[in-house]
N, C-alpha and C positions, 0 to 999 in steps of 0.2 A: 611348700614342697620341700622336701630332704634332698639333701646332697645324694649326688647318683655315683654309683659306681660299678665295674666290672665283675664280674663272676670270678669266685677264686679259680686258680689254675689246678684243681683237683676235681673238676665239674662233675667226675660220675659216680663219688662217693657222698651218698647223703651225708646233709650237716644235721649232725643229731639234735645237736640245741635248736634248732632253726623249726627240725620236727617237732621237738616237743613244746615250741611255743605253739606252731601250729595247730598242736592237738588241744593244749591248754586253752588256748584264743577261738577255736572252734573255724571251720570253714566258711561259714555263712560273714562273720565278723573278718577273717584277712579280706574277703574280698570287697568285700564293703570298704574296709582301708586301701584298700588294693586299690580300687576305682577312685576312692574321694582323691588318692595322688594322683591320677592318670588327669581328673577332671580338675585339679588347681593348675595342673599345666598348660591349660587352656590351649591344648597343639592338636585334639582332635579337628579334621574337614578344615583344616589350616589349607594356604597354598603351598607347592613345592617350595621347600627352599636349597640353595644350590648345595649349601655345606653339607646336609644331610645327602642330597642326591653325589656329592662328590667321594663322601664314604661309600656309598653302596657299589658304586660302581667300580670303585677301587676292589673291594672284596669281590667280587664277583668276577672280575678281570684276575685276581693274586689265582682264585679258587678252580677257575677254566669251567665255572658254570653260566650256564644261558638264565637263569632267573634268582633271585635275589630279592628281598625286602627288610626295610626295618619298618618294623609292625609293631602297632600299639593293640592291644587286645582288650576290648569295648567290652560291654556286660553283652550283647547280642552278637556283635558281630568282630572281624576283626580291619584294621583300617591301614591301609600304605601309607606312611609319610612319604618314602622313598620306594622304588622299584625299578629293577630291570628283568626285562622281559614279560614283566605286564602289563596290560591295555586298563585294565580295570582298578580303582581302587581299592574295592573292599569285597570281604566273603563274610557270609552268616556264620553264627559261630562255632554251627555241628562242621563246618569244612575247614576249621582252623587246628593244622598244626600248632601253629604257633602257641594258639590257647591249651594246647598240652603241655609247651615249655614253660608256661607263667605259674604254672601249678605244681614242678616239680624243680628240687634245685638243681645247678649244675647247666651245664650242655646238653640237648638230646638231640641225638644224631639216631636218625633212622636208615641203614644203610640201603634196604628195600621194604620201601614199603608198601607195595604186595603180600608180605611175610608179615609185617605187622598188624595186629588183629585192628588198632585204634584207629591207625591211619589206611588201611586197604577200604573201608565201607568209604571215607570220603570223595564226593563228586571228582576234585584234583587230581586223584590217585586212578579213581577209577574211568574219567575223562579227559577234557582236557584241561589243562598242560600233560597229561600222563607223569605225575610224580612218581618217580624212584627214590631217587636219593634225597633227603633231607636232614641239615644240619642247622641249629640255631641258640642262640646265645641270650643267655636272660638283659634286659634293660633294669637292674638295679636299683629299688634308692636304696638308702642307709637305714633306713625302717625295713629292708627286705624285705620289699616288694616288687614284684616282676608285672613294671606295664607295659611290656612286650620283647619284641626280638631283634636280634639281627639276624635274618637266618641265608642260607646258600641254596638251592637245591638244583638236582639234576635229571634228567630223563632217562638213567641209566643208573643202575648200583653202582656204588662205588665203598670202599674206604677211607678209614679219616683217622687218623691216628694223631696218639699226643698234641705234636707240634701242629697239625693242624687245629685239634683243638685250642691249641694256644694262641693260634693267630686270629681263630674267630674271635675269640674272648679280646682281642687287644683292637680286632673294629670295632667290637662290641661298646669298650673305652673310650674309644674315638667318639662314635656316638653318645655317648653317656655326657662326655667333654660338652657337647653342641648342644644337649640339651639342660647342661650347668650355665653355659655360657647365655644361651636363650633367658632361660628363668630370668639368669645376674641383670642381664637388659632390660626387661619387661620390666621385673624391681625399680631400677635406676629410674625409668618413663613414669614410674608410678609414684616413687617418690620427689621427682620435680614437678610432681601436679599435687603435692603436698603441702600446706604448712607445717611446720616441725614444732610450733609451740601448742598448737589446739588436735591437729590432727585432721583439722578441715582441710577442703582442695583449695589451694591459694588463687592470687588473683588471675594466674596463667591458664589455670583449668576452670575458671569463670569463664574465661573469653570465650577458649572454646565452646563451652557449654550454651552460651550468651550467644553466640556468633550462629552454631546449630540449630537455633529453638528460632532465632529471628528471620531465617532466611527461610524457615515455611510461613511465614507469617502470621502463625497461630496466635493468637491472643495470648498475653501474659502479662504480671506484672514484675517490675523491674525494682530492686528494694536497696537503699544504701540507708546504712545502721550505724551508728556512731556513739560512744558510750560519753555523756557526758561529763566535763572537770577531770576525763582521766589522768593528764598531764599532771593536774594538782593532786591525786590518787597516787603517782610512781612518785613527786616530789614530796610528799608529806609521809606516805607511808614505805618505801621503797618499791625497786620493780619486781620484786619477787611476789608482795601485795598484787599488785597491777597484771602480773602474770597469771595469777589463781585468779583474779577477776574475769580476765579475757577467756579462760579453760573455763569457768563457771559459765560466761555468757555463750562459746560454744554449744558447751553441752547445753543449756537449756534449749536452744535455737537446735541443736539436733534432735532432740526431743520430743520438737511441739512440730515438728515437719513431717508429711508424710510422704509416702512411698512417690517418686518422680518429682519432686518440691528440692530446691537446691539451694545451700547456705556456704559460702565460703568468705574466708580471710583474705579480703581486697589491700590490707596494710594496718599497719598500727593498732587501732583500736576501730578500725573500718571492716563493717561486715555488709556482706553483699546479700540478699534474697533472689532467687527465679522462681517463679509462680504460675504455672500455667493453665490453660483452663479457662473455662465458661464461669465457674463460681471463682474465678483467682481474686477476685476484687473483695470478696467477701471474706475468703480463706485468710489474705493477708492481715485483715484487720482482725480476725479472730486469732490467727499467730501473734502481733499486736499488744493483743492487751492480754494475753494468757502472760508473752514474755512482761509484760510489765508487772504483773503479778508476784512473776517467779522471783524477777528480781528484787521486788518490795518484800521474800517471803525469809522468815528466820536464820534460814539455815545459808542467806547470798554471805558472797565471802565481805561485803561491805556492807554498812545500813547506809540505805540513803543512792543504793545505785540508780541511775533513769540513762535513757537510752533517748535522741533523735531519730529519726524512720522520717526517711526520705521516698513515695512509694511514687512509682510511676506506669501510669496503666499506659501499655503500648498496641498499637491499633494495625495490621497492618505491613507493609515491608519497610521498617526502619532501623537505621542502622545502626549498632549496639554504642558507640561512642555518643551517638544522639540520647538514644535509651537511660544511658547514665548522665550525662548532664543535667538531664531533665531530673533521675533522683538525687541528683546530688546540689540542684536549688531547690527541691523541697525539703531535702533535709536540713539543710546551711536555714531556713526559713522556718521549718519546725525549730532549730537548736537556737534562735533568734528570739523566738515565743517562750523561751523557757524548757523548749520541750516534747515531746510526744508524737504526733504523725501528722503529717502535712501530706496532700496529695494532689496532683497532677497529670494529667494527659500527653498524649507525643504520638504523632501519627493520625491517621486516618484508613478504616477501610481500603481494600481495594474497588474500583470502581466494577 
């Protein structure tokens, strides 16, 4: 997602460049971009959160209006993160003001809309709340795109001059701020569920995952992976060798997994498997020997790589520190043989 920011303080003069990308870019394509930023923000049918609901009501209280939202504008509909004076969160998209600001630049202030041809057919206007007055403020990124508003409105015409349009535009900001500072966070949580050398989820976002999958007690298998002699790999050829080894065994091991099958960087030269599933018993030894392949094949960053596989079919409600113990004496037991995959049981059905 792009960095967000405020509407210039000149709202009611089209930005020409801005037009003529848009003509260039075609309309079917902004909005398509339009959405895919609205949808990486992952804040649609979110809960309230107070910061967003503490700007709304600030602006709504500054403005001496009874209703208020900051609105994100859906491909069908449009959705309240924040509101005052409404009960409900969302309208279909033929009742959205809002979805009029996202499409043109600037501010749009409707002083009655009665008088407006676009906004007098809408249910709003023509029901209830009984819209009159509406004003609202684009939600920016830096790709100029508008995934929604902050808007004011009232049950009576009014006016809005300049400096009011400058104060929306600086809620507008406020909001913009909350929805930089959300993104920065969500990154932050995503990157401590990171390894930073492979790009795998480390051993913290295993547990979770580990922790999730065993308390339904579904069947799986439990996988500790271990790259044999790597020690004598970073002392004979240095770590930067030993580094493209571990990115190479990554990547294969993301590779050869498929869609709900989990691989992460448990430590060192230690990789973790989650395997679930009725065929999980089979899958992993077909993951197995495909990875032993891959790394027997031309193109591995070393000749001569082999890996230990510690595999543990778990049965039942057991606990993930069990789960791993158990793969990790079959693999210490594999890496003892020379080698290859060892396997082991842990648990029992439920009764």
């Amino acid at each position: 997602m792009d960095e967000f920011r405020a509407p210039a303080s000149t709202p009611r003069t089209p930005d020409v460049t801005a037009c003529a990308v848009a003509a260039h870019a075609g309309p079917d394509t902004l909005e398509e971009a339009r959405l895919a930023e609205l949808y990486a923000l992952d804040i649609l049918d979110t809960p309230p959160e107070a910061a967003f609901d503490r700007i709304m009501t600030l602006a709504a209280r500054y403005f001496r209006v009874p209703f208020g939202s900051i609105t994100f504008v859906d491909r069908e509909r449009q959705w309240f993160k924040a509101a005052v004076g409404f009960t409900h969160r969302e309208d279909p998209i033929a009742d959205s003001i809002c979805a009029l600001t996202t499409h043109r630049p600037g501010v749009l202030v409707i002083e009655d809309a009665l008088k407006d041809e676009r906004a007098s057919v809408m249910a709003g206007v023509r029901g209830e709340p009984h819209i009159r007055f509406y004003a609202g403020a684009p939600l920016l990124t830096e790709a100029g795109h508008s995934l929604g508003t902050l808007c004011v409105i009232d049950q009576h015409p009014r006016t809005f001059g300049d400096e009011d349009v400058a104060m929306l535009e600086a809620f507008a900001q406020l909001a913009c701020s909350e929805l930089r500072l959300r993104r920065a966070t969500r990154l932050l949580g995503q990157q401590a569920l990171l390894d930073s050398l492979t790009g795998l989820p480390n051993r913290r976002a295993f547990h979770h995952r580990l922790d999730a999958t065993l308390a339904t007690g579904e069947r799986c298998v439990v996988g500790l992976l271990d790259l044999d002699g790597f020690k004598g790999i970073n002392d004979r050829y240095g770590h930067e060798v030993g580094d493209n080894a571990l990115r190479f065994l990554s990547a294969c091991l993301r590779a050869l997994l498929r869609a709900g099958e989990s691989v992460a960087r448990y430590g060192g030269d230690e990789f973790t498997l989650l395997i679930t599933g009725t065929d999980s018993w089979a899958r992993v030894h077909e993951v197995a020997q495909a990875l032993a392949g891959r790394l027997a094949a031309p193109d591995a960053p070393l000749r001569g790589l082999r890996a230990s596989i510690g595999l543990a079919m778990v049965t039942g409600h057991v606990q993930s520190d069990d789960a791993l113990r158990a793969a990790d004496r079959a693999m210490y037991t594999a890496k003892a043989a020379g080698g290859g995959v060892q396997m082991t049981a842990v648990g029992r059905p439920d009764p």
